[in-house]
N, C-alpha and C positions, 0 to 999 in steps of 0.2 A: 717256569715263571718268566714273564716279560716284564722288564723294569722299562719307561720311555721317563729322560728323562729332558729337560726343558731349561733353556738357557739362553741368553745373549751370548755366551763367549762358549760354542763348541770345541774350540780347538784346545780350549782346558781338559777336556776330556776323553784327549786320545789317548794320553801315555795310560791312564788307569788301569784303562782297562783293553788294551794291547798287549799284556803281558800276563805269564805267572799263570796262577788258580783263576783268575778271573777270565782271562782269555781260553784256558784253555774247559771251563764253563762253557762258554761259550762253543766252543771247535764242537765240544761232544752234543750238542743240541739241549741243554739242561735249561740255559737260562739264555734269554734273550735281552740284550740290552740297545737300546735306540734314542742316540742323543737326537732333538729337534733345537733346531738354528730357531730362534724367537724370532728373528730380522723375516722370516716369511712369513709372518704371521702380520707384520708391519701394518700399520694404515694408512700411511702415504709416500710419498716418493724419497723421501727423506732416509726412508726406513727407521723412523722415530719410534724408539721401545719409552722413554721418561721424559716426563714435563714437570714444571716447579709443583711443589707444594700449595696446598690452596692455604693463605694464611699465611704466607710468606717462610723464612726460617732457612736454613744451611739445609743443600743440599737435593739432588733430586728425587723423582717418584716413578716406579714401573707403571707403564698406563695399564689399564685394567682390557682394553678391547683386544690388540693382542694376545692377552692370556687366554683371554675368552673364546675367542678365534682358534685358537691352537687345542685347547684340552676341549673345547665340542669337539672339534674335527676328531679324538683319540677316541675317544667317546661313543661315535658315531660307527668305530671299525670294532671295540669290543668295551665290555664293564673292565670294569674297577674296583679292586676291592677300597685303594685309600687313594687321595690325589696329595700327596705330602709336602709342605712347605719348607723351606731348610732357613731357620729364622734363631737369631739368638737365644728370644723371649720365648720358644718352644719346649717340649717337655726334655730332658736332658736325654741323650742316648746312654742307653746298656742293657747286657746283652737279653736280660729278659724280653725287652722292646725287638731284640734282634731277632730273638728265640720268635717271638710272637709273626713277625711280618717272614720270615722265611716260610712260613706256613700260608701265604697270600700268593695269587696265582697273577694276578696282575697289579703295576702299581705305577702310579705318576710320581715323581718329583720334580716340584717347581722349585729353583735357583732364584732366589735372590738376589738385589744388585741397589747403589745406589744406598738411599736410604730405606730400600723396601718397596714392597706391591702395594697398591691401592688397598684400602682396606676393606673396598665390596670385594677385591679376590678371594680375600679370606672368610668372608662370612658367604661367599655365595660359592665357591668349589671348594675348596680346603676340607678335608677331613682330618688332617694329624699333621700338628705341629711341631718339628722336630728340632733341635738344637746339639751340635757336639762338643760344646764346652761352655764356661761364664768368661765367651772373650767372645769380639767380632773380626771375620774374617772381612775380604776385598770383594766378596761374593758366597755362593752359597755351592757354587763346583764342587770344591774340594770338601766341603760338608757331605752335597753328593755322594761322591767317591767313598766316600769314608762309611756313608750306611750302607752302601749295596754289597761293600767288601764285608761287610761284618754279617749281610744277609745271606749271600750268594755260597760264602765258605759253607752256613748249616745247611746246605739244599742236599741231600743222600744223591752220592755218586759222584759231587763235585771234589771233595777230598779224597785221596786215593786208599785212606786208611779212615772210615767212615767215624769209628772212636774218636779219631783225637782230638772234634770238636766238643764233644760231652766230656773232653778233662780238660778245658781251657778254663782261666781264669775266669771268675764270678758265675759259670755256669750253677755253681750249689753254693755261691755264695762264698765261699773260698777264694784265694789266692791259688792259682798252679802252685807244684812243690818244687823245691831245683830237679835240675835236671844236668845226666852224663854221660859220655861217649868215649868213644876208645883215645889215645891209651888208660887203662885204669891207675896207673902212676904219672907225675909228670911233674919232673922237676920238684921232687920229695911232697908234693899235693896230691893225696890218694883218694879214689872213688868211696865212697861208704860202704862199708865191706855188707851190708846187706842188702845193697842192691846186683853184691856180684852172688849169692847165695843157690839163685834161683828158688827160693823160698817165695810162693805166689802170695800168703797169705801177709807171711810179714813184712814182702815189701808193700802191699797194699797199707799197711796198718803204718807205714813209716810215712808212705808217702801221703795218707792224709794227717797223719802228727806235723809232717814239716806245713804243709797247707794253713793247719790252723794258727801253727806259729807264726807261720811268716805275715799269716792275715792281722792276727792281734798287734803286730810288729807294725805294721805297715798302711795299714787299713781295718782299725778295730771300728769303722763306723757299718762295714760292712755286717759284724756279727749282732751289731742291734737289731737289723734287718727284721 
């Protein structure tokens, strides 16, 4: 997978993915990530990415020829499965959404900034409009970071233990069940004596009993699903 992904403010995007699972995605040749500086894409000397709102009102507007500028030129070196916009008003992320785009071989995200892109960006390249919560961020970086991490984890090979992305939370609509490590006492708080059994079947059967509790507990809008 190639992710390229598109911004005013590159240097938001070094810590993400310099480190951990994402970087080392990366090291093994799995996933390719490529932030693009928007200031080269600029159209004057100024290196001007936004101008007012037409119609006056708080705040300003991503110009549309740099964008246009930048994702032809991506365009030009290979397809695209989605050009993705990181916007509040977009469809909410989870992990179905994740499940689905891990399975895409190349993908744009466009950052946000300001009070938004032109809105020809969005009707004339935009294919998926993505949002990571009902709150606005300072930009659309860190919304970035936040979908490629939730992509890049399901890509076979990047996780060193290929399962443990198929028992994460919401993967079936569930909550993960707790979870324990050694020591199995500690400080008179003991492990649940059937996960020390080695019984495969009924720790299986425990550990989707706690899932469903914990989901009815905590998150019963999931089980309307």
């Amino acid at each position: 997978m190639r992710i390229d992904i598109i911004t005013c403010l590159p240097k938001l995007l070094e810590s993400p993915f310099s480190h951990s699972i994402l970087q080392r995605a990366q090291d093994k040749g799995i996933v390719e990530v490529v932030v693009h500086d928007l200031r080269a894409y600029a159209v004057n000397k100024k290196k001007q990415l936004d101008d007012y709102a037409y119609g006056g009102g708080a705040g300003m507007v991503m110009l549309i020829e740099p964008i246009d500028k930048c994702i032809s030129s991506l365009k030009e070196e290979r397809e695209y499965d989605e050009v993705i916009y990181m916007t509040p008003d977009g469809e909410t992320l989870n992990q179905q959404i994740a499940n689905e785009l891990s399975l895409k071989g190349n993908i744009i995200i466009l950052c946000g900034h300001y009070k938004g892109v032109d809105e020809r960006v969005r009707e004339r390249f935009i294919t998926r409009e993505i949002s990571i919560g009902d709150y606005v961020l300072s930009g659309g970086e860190l919304g970035a970071a936040v979908l490629s991490d939730a992509i890049i984890r399901l890509i076979p090979g990047v996780l060193s233990d290929e399962t443990s992305a198929l028992t994460d939370s919401f993967q079936d609509n569930l909550l993960a069940p707790p979870v324990y490590t050694r020591p199995a006492e500690y400080k008179g708080m003991a492990v649940p004596e059937v996960l020390l059994s080695g019984h495969e079947k009924k720790i299986e059967e425990w550990r989707f009993q706690q899932s469903l509790e914990r989901t009815k507990k905590r998150r019963p809008d999931l089980l309307d699903d």
